[in-house]
C-alpha positions as CSV (number, residue, x, y, z in Angstrom):
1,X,-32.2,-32.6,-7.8
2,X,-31.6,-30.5,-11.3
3,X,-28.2,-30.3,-11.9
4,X,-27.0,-26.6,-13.2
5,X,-25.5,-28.5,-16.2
6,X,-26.3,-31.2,-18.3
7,X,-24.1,-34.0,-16.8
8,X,-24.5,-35.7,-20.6
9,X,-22.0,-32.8,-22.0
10,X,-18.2,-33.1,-21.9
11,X,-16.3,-30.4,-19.2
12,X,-13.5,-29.2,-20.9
13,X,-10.7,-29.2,-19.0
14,X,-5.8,-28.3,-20.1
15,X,-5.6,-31.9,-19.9
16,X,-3.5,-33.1,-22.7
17,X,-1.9,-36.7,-23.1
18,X,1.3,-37.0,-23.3
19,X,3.6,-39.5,-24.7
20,X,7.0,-41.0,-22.0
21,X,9.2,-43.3,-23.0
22,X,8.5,-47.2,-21.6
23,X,10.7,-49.9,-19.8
24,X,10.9,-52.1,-23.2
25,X,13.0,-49.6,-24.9
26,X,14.5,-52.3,-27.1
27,X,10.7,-52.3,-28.6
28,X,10.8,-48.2,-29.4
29,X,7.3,-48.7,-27.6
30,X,5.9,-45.8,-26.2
31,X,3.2,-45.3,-23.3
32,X,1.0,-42.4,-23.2
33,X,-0.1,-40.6,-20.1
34,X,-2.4,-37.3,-19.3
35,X,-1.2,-34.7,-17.6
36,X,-1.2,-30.9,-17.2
37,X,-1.2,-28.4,-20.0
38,X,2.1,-27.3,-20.0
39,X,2.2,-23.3,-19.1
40,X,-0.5,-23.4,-16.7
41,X,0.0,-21.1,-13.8
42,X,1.3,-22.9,-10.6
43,X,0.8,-23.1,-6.8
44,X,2.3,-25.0,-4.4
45,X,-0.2,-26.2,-1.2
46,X,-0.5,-28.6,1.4
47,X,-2.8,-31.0,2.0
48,X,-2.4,-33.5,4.3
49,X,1.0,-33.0,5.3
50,X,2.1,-33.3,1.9
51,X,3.2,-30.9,-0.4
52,X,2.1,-30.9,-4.1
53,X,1.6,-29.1,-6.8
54,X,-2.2,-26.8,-8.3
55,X,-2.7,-25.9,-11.0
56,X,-4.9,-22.4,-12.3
57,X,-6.8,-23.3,-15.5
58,X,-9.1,-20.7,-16.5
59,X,-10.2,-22.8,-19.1
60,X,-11.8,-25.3,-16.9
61,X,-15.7,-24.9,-15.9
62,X,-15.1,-27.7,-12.8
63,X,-12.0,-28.1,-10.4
64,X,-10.8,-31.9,-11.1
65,X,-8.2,-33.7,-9.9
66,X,-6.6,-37.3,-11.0
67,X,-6.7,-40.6,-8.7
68,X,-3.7,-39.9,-6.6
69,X,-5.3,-37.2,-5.0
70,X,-8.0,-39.2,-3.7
71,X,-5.5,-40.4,-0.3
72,X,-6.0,-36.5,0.5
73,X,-9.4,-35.9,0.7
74,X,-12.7,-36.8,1.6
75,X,-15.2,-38.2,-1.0
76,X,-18.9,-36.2,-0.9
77,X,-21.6,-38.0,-0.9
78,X,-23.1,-35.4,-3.9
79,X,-23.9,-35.9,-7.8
80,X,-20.7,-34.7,-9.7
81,X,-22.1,-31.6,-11.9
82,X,-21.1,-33.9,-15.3
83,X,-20.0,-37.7,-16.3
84,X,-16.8,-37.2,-17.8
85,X,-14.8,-34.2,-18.8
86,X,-13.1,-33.4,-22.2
87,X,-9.5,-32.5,-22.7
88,X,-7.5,-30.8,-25.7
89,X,-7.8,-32.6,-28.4
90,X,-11.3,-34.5,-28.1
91,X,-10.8,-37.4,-25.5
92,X,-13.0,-38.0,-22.5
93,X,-12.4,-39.0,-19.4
94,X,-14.7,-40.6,-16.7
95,X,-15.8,-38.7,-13.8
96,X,-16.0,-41.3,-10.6
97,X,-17.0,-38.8,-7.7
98,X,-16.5,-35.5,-5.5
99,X,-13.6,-35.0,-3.3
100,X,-13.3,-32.6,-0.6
101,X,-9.8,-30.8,0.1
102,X,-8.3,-29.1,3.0
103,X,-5.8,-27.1,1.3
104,X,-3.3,-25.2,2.9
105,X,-1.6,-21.9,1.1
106,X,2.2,-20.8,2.1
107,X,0.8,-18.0,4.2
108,X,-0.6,-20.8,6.5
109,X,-4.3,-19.7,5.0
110,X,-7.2,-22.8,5.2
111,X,-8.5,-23.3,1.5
112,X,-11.9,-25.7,1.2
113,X,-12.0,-26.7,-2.1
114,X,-14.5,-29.7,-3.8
115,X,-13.1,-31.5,-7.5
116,X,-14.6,-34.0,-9.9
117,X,-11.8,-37.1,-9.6
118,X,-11.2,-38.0,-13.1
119,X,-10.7,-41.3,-14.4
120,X,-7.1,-41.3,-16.3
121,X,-5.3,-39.1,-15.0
122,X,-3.2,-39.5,-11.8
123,X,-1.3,-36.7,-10.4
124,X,-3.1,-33.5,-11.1
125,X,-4.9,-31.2,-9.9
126,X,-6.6,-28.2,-11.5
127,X,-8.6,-25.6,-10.0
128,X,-11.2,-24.6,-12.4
129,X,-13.1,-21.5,-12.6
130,X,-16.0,-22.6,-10.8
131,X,-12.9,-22.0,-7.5
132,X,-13.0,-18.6,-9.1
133,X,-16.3,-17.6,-9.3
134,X,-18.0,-18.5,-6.1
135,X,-15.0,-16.8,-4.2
136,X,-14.8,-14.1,-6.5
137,X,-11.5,-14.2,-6.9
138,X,-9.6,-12.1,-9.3
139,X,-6.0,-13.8,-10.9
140,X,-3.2,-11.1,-11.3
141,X,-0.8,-11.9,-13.3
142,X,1.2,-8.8,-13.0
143,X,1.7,-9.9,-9.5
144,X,1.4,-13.8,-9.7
145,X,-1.3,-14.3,-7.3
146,X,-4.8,-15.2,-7.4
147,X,-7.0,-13.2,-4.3
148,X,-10.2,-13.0,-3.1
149,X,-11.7,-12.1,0.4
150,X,-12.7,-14.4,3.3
151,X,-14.4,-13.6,6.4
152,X,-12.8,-9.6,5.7
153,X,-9.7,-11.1,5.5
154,X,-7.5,-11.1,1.6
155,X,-6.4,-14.7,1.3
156,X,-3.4,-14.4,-1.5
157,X,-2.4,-18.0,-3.5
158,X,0.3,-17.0,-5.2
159,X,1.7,-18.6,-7.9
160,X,4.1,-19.2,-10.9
161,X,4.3,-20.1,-14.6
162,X,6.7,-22.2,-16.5
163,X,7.6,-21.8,-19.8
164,X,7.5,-25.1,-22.6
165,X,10.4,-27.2,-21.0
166,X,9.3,-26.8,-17.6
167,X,11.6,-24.3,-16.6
168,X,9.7,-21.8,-14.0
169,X,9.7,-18.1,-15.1
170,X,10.5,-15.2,-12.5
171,X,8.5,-15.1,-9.6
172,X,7.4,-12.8,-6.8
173,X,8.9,-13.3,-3.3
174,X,6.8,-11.8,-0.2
175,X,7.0,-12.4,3.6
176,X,6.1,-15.6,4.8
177,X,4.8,-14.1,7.6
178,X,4.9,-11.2,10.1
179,X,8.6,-10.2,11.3
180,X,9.7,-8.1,13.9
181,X,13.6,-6.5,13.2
182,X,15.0,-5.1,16.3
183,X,17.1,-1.4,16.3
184,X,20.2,-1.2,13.7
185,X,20.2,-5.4,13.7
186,X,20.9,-7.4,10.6
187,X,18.2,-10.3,11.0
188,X,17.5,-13.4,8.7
189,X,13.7,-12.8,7.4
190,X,11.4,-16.1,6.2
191,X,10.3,-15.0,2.6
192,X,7.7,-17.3,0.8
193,X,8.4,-18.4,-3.1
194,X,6.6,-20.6,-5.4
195,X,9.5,-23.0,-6.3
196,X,10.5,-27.0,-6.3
197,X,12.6,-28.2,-2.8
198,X,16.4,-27.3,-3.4
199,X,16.0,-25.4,-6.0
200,X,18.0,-21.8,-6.2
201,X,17.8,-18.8,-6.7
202,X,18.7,-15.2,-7.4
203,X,16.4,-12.8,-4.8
204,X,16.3,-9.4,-6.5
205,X,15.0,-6.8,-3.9
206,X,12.3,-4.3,-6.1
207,X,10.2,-2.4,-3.4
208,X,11.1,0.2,-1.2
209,X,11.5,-0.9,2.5
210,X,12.3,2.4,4.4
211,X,14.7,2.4,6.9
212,X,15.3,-1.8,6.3
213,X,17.3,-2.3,3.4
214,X,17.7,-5.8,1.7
215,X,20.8,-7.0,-0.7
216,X,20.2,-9.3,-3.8
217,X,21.2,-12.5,-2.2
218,X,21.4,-16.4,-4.1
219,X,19.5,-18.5,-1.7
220,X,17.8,-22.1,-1.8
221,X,14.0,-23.1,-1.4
222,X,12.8,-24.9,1.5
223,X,9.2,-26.2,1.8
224,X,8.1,-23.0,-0.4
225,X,10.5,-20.8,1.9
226,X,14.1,-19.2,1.9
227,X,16.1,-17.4,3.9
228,X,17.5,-13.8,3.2
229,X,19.1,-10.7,5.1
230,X,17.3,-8.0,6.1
231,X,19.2,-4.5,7.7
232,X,16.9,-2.4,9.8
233,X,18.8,0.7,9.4
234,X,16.4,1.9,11.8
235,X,17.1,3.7,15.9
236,X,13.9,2.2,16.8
237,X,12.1,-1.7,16.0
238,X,11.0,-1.7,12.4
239,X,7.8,-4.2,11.1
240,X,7.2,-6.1,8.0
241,X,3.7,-7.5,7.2
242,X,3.0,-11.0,6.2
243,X,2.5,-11.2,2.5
244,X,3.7,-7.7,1.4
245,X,5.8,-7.9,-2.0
246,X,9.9,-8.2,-1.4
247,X,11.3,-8.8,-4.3
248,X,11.4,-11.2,-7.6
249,X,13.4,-14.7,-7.6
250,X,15.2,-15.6,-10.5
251,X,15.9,-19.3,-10.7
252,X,19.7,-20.3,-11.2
253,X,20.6,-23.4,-13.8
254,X,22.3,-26.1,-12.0
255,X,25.1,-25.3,-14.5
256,X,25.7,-21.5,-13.6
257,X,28.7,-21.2,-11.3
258,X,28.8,-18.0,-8.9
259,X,32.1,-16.0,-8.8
260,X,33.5,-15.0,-5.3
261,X,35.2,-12.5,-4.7
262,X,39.0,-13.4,-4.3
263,X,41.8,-11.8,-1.6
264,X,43.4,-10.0,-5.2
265,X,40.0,-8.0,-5.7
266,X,39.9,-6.6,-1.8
267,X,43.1,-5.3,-2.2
């Protein structure tokens, strides 16, 4: 069977190694490891119960994922489309197979995807633009999602960046899923965010709701979801969609501390 590219030339892949400190400090050694551009735009999915971390690289012509992910997946019993792939900076790393993934997106949405397991690299995973294309997926960066169409459906990944330290950027919050407020009620609503377990957060309410009305509220993530008020200001039952657009959430350092409001300031 021809392969659509010549499995002879290097993939390029953000895969860039890194350099972490060892157990034998006493030796100043140091141990090198690859790992993730740092910047890349990030999703959080599920796959087999567990919850990790994938990566958007636009730059990549193949999804690949390190050795880790292997536990997840299914291997293919199919050529990989090259031997090895290339990361920033010139080294190669060996290509040992095809895995098949059953991803699983926030909004509860089924994602197939197929990637090259690399040789090296351990805990990432990348989806290249090869995910892009034969979806035809667009990535919105003004919105931090990536969507395409399936079956007349919009599937919506959405996603997050980080800047050089790791510290993630503002993202968008949206319904995790369809809600129901009853008449003049003030209801807790499931909103879905692209954040680390226990980490909080500032939600900023940006779009116009109507007769519901939501109040800037500091919150903490739980399995990619948080909890925040809703008022339906509404005489009648009011709706809100899955996946529609809330808000942003603005990540709070573990050293900023909240002022209350004390019994001096209500008088």
């Amino acid at each position: 069977m021809r392969r659509d590219h010549d499995p002879r030339q290097a993939a390029r892949v953000s895969l860039v190694k890194h350099r972490g400190s060892s157990a034998a400090k006493v030796q100043q050694e140091r141990v090198e490891y690859v790992g993730a551009d740092d910047g890349l735009p990030t999703a959080v999915m599920q796959v087999a119960g567990v919850r990790r971390q994938v990566k958007l690289d636009s730059g990549a012509q193949f999804t690949v994922a390190g050795t880790d992910w292997m536990q997840y997946g299914d291997r293919v019993e199919k050529a990989a489309p090259v031997d090895y792939v290339e990361g920033i900076g010139g080294f190669l790393l060996d290509v040992v197979g095809v895995w098949r993934f059953e991803l699983q997106s926030v909004f509860g949405e089924a994602i197939s995807v197929e990637a090259c397991i690399v040789q090296g690299c351990t805990d990432e995973f990348l989806l290249g633009v090869d995910f892009m294309r034969t979806r035809g997926a667009t990535m919105d960066f003004d919105n931090s999602e990536v969507r395409y169409s399936k079956g007349g459906r919009s599937v919506v990944i959405p996603f997050r960046t980080y800047d050089g330290v790791g510290r993630g950027r503002i993202a968008v919050v949206r319904m995790a899923r369809r809600t129901q407020l009853g008449k003049c009620t003030v209801t807790p609503i499931e909103v879905a965010v692209t954040a680390k377990d226990g980490e909080r957060g500032l939600f900023i309410p940006t779009q116009h709701m109507g007769a519901v009305m939501l109040a800037p509220t500091v919150t903490i993530v739980r399995n990619g979801k948080a909890l925040v008020p809703a008022i339906n200001a509404n005489g009648e039952d009011s709706r809100l969609p899955a996946k529609k657009e809330l808000g942003k959430w603005v990540p709070l350092d573990g050293d900023v501390t909240l002022l209350q409001m004390s019994g001096e300031l209500r008088r």
